[in-house]
Each structure stands twice: as structure tokens, then as C-alpha cells.
N, C-alpha and C positions, 0 to 999 in steps of 0.2 A: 127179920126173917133169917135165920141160919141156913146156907147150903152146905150141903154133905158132898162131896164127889165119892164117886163110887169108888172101892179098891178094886182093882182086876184082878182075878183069881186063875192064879197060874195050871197051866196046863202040865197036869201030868206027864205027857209023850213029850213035851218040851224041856220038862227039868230031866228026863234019861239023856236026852238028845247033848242036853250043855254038858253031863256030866260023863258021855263018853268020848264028845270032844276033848276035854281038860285031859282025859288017860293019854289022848293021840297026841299032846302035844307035848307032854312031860317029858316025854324020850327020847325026842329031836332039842331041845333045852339041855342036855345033858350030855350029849355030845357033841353038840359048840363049845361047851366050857370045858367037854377033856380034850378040844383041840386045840383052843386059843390055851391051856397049860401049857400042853407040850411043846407047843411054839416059844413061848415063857422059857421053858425052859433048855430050847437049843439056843436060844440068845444068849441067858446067862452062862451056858457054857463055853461059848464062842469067846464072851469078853473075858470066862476064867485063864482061856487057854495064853487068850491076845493081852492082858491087861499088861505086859510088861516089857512091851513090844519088839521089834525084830528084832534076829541079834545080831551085833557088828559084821560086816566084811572083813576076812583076813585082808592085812597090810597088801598092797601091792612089792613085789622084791625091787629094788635099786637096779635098778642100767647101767648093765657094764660097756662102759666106754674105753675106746681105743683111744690113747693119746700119745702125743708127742712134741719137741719143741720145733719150733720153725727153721727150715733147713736156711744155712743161712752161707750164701755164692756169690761172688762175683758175676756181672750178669754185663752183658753190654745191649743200653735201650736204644730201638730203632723206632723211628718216626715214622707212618704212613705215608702215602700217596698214592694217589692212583694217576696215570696217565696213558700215553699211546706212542708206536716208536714212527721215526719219520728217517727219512734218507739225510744221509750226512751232506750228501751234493746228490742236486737234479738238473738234469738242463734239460734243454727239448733241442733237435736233431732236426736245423734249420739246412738246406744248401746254401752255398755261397757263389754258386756259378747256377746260371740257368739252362735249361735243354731237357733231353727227353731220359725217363729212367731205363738203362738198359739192363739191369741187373741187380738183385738184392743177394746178399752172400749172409743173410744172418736167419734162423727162427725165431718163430716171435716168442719172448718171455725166456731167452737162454740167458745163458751169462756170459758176458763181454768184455774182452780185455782193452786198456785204451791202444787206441793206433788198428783194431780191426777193421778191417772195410766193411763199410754197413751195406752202402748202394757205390752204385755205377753209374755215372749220367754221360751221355755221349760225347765221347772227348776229342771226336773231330773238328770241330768250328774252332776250337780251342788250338789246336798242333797246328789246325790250318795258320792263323793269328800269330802264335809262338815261331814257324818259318816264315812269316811274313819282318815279324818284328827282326828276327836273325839276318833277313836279308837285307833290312833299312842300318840296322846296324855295320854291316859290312860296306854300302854306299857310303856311311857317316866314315867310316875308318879309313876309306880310300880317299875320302876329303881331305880328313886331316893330313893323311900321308902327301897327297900333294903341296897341300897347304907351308907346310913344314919344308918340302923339297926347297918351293919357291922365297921361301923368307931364308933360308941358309946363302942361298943364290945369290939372292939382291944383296944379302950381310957381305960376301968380298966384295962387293961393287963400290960398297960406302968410299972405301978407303982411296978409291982414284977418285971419285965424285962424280962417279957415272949411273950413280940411282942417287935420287933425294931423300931428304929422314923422311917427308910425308909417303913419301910408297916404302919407305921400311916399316911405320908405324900402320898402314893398312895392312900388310902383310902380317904381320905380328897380331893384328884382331883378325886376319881371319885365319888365322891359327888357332886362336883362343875359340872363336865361334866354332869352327868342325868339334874343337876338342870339348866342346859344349853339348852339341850336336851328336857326338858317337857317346859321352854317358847317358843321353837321354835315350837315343838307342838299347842302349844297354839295359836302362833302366825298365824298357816298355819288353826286352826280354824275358826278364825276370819280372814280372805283371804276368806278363802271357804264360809265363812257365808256371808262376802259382796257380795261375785258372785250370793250366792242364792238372795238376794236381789236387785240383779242387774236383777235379771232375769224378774222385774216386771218394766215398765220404765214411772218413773213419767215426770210429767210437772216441771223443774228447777224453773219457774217463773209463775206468771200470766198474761193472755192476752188473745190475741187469735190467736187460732191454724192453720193451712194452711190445705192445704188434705194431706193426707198418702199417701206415697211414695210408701209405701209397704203394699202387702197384707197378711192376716192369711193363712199359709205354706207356705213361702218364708224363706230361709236363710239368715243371717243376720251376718255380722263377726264384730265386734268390733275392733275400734283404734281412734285414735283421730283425724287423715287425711285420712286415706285409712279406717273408717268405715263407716258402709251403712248408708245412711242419712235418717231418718225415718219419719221427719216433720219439720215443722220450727213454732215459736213461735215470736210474737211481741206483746211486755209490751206493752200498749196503756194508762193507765194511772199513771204517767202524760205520755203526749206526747211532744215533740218537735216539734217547728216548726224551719227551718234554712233559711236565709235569707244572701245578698250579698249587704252591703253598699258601697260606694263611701267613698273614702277618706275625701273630703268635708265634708259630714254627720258626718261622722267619729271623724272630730276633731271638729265639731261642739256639737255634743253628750257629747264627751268628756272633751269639757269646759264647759259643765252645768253639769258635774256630772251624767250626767245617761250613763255612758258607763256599769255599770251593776245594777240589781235591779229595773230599772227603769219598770213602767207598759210601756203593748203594746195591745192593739185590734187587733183584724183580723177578718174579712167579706170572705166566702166563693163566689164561683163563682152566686150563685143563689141568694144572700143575697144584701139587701142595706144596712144592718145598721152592725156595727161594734160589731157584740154580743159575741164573742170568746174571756175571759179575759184572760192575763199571766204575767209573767213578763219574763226580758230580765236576763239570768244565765250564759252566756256565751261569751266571744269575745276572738277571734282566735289572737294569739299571737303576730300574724305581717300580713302584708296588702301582697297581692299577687303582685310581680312587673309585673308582664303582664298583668293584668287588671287593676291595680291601686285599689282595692275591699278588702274587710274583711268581712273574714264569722265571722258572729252573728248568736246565738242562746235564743230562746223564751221558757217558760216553760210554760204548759195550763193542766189544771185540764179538766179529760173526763170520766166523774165515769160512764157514759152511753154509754161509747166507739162506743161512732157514729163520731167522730173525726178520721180518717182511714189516714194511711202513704202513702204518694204519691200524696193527694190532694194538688192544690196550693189555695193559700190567698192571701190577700192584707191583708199587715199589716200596722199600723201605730204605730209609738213610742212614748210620751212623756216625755221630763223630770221631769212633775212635777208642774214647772212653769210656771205661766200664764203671761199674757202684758197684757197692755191697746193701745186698738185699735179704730181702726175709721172704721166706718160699712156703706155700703150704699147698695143698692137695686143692686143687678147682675145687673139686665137689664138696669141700669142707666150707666151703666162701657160700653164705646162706643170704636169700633174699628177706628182709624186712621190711613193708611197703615198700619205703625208698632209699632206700640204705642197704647197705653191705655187711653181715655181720660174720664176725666167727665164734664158736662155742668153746670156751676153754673151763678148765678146771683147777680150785685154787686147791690148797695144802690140806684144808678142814672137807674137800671133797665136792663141793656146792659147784652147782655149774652157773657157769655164768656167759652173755652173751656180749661181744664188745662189737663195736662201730669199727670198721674199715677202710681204707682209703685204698682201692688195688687198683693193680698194673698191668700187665701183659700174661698172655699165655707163655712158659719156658718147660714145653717136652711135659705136660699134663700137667703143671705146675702154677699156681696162679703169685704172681709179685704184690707183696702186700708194702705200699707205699708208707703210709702208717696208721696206727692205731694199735699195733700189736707190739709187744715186748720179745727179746729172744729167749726169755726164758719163762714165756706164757706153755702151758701145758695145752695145746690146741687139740680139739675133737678129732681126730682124722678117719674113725670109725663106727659106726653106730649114733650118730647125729642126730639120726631121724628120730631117736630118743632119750634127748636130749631136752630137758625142761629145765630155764633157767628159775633159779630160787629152790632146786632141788637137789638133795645130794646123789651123788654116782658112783660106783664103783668103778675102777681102771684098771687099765693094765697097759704095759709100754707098748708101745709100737714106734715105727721109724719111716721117714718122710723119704722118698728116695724120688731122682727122676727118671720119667718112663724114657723108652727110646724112641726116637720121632717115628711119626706113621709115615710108612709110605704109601700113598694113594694107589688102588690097584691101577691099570693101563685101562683109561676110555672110562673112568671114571665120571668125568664132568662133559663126558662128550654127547653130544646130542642125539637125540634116540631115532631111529631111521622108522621114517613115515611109512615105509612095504615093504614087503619081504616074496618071496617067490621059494620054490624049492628049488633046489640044485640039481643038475643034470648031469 
């Protein structure tokens, strides 16, 4: 049995229907494809324009550098230290006689010549004593004198033998005993005379004086550890200053010969320049083994005793001896990590960067120990561009030293915590 399926027979209003759809969509197909063109075609122009890509950067110009050769001076190096000054001689201002203060003749913190009277301690019990002693001495001399009459006496008697040698030899000791007897007198004078004169108590040294301990009517007992301490005194000229070297320093000093005699400077804390002259009078016998250090001592003339114990300095030492060095500009001496470089320039122009070994600041100057030659062409201007492995242009320049700063007045001086207005 064959089956047939039916065909379905299209609808009229439906084939208008697809066939004005196809109109409405031709026209929107047609301008996608003139846009995806024109896009086509600003790419390939982009890559006509780019295809041969950017064109080089003009050259950078050459760095004109300053240069010059290393100034090259006799120099004299000083060694650091730091330390503090101390009184050349102190005592402390004991009495030696005991009794009541009846007088101070000094202000506290002046300056004191030796032999001034400081204090006054009651010097009556003393004079009382002093005529006491004067008049045992006068009984002892009126002894002797007897004494002496009686032994002259009995001597012409010997000769008839009407005194015996035993009362000549008594007489003759006690001759000896008064004349025993009136220097011991004598002696307890001058005791009592030094008390009265103790009773006035000078200044042992000069310097300057601290405040008074004690006041006028205070008691005062005399000794040399258990008496009352009455002031204290510090010699200021010369003064000392003491200072603690390094071993190194040490034997270095010491193979130039200035381990003693030799000059030193010191700069106070407010100071830039080194104006304190002395020279070095002492070094301590042996080196400390726990610090590896040896105290040194400085001697400084302070006729205006404004030089005061307990300030510290910066001292520096010389032997004496100068070198011949090589000088270049601080600011030309460049940090490299860890190293010290300077920039110089050879014959063919190249810049180049050498290793340094430096030394001290001399008047804006830095001391180049070595690595540098004297007839290196060194940067001293325009550094900052400065690339080693490149060439540079130059031109001369010349090394000179500045002249020292002087710090203005109150410079490092400490900044006052208030202020008020003036009236």
C-alpha cells in the first residue's frame, strides 16, 4: 500500500510577507560591510604610515667639565682627640688651729693670690699661750743665768780645794739642764707663735676660690683628715687639659717623636677654629689593658683664667712635621657605596672614576692620601655629569684654597627656652 503525504500549499500573503522582509534586510548587510572596509582601511594606513618605525633621537651633546690637576702643598697632619681641662693644683682649705670663725676677708668664686687671708679664727687662746710660753721661757733663762753664776764660783774654789770635782760636775749638769730647759722654752714659743699665725688662714696657691663652707661664728677644729673643710681652691694657670689616645695614635706619636713637647690646639664647644695653644708634658706610663687607651696630658697658658676645669675640647696634636700632599676640592671627592671616588679625564677625553684614599679637611680642601696621580686631570666642576666610560668636553680650571670660616658669635650656643619683651 503506497502512502502519499500531502504537499502544503503555500500561502499567498506569506510569500509577500518573506519577500519584503529580504528588501528590509539587504540594506542593513550593506552597511556592515562599508564599515568593517573603512576600518580595513585606517589600519592599513596606520601600518603604511608606521611600517618603518620611529625615527632616531638626536645625539645627546658632551659635558663640558671643569678640570684641573691636584693642588699639591705642604700640609702639617694633626691627630684628634677629645678631652676635658682640669686645675693644674687643687687643694681644699683645711685650718690648722681650732676655735671660732671670726671673719672671712674673701667672695665666693673671685680670684686669689697665694698668701691672701681667707678667714680669721679667734686668735686669743693662742697670744694667751704664745705669753704664757714667753714667760716659761724667761724663768728657764733666769735658771740658766744662775746656774752658770754658781758653776763659775765653785771653778775658783777648785784650786785651794775648797769645793770637790763632785759639786763641780753637778753644777756643770745643771747648767747643761737650764740650757736644756730655756731652748725648750723657746721652742714652745715658736709653736705658740705659729698657732697665733695660723689663726689667720691664707690662700696656699693662686687661683680661684669655690664658696665658703663655713660661716663667721662657726667652730672649726683642725687636722689634716677629720678638719673642717673651709673651701677649696683651683690653680687655673697653667691649666691642664687630659685627654685618652688609642694605642695606634700612640705608637704613631711615638715614632715621630712627639710623644712629649710636642704642640697641640683645642677648640672649645662654641669655637670653630683652634685658638687654645699648649704643648703635650705628660704621658701616663702604660696603656690601660681594658680599654687598649693612654692618658695624655696638655699644658695651656690662661693668664685670664677664663679657661675653667671640667669644660671639654677637641684637641688636635702635631708632631711638628709636615708631608707633601695632593689637594682637591671636598665636593669633587664622590661617594661610591663604600668607597671614595674622584672623576678625572684622560688625553682621548673619556671620563673615568678612580678609588681614593683621603685625609683631612685643609680650608675647603680635601687631602687625597692616595690613589690619585699629580698630573691626573681631576673634575672639580660640573661632576654631577659626569659618566664614567663617556667622553667630555673640558676646559681648565684651578684648585685654590678657600679662606677659613669664621663662625659667627653664638653660633653653637644654646637657644634660650623664653623670651619676654623689653621694657
Amino acid at each position: 500500500m503506497t502512502v502519499h503525504t500531502p504537499i502544503e500549499k503555500l500561502d499567498p500573503a506569506d510569500a509577500k510577507v518573506r519577500r519584503e522582509l529580504k528588501t528590509l534586510l539587504r540594506p542593513a548587510r550593506g552597511r556592515r560591510a562599508a564599515w568593517i572596509g573603512a576600518l580595513l582601511l585606517l589600519v592599513f594606513g596606520a601600518w603604511w604610515l608606521l611600517r618603518d618605525g620611529t625615527p632616531p633621537a638626536a645625539a645627546a651633546p658632551a659635558p663640558v667639565l671643569t678640570v684641573a690637576a691636584p693642588l699639591t702643598r705642604d700640609v702639617t697632619l694633626w691627630d684628634e682627640y677629645i678631652g676635658r681641662f682640669e686645675a693644674s693644683k687643687a687643694v681644699e682649705v683645711r685650718p690648722r688651729v681650732s676655735g671660732a670663725i671670726t671673719a672671712i676677708h674673701f667672695t665666693d668664686g673671685q680670684i686669689v693670690r697665694q698668701g691672701q687671708p681667707l678667714f680669721t679664727i679667734d686668735p686669743r687662746p693662742y697670744r694667751a699661750a704664745l705669753s704664757e710660753a714667753r714667760a716659761a721661757a724667761a724663768s728657764a733663762r733666769s735658771d740658766l743665768a744662775l746656774a752658770q753664776l754658781e758653776l763659775e764660783r765653785a771653778s775658783r774654789l777648785v784650786d785651794i780645794e775648797a769645793v770637790s770635782q763632785s759639786e763641780i760636775d753637778r753644777l756643770r749638769a745643771r747648767v747643761n739642764a737650764a740650757t736644756a730647759a730655756l731652748a725648750g722654752a723657746d721652742a714652745r714659743i715658736a709653736a705658740r707663735a705659729l698657732d697665733v699665725e695660723f689663726t689667720t688662714v691664707r690662700a696656699p696657691l693662686s687661683g680661684r676660690i669655690s664658696d665658703r663652707q663655713i660661716d663667721a661664728g662657726n667652730l672649726v677644729s683642725a687636722g689634716d683628715a677629720g678638719g673642717t673643710l673651709l673651701t677649696t681652691i683651683n690653680a687655673l694657670d697653667p691649666i691642664y687639659f687630659t685627654f685618652q689616645g688609642s694605642e695606634a695614635l700612640f705608637l704613631k706619636t711615638k715614632r715621630e717623636g712627639g710623644d712629649k713637647g710636642a704642640d697641640v690646639e683645642v677648640r672649645l664647644q662654641d669655637e670653630s677654629d683652634y685658638r687654645w695653644k699648649g704643648r703635650l708634658d705628660f704621658t701616663d706610663n702604660g696603656l690601660d689593658p681594658r680599654s687598649g687607651t693612654i692618658r695624655a696630658r696638655a699644658s695651656f697658658g690662661n693668664r685670664e683664667m677664663f679657661l675653667t676645669p671640667g669644660m671639654f675640647g677637641n684637641m688636635r696634636l702635631s708632631t711638628g712635621q709636615t708631608t707633601r700632599a695632593l689637594l682637591v676640592p671636598a665636593a669633587a671627592v664622590q661617594t661610591d657605596q663604600a668607597r671614595k671616588i674622584v672623576y678625572v679625564v684622560g688625553k682621548d677625553g673619556m671620563v673615568a672614576a678612580k678609588p681614593v684614599e683621603i685625609g683631612p679637611d685643609v680650608d675647603g680642601l680635601r687631602v687625597i692620601r692616595s690613589g690619585l696621580a699629580p698630573t691626573d686631570r681631576v673634575v672639580i666642576n660640573g661632576y654631577q655629569f659626569a659618566r664614567p666610560g663617556t667622553k667630555a668636553e673640558t676646559k681648565a680650571g684651578r684648585i685654590v684654597a678657600a679662606a677659613p670660616k669664621q663662625a659667627a658669635a653664638g653660633t653653637n650656643e644654646p637657644v634660650s627656652a623664653q623670651a619676654t619683651f623689653a621694657r
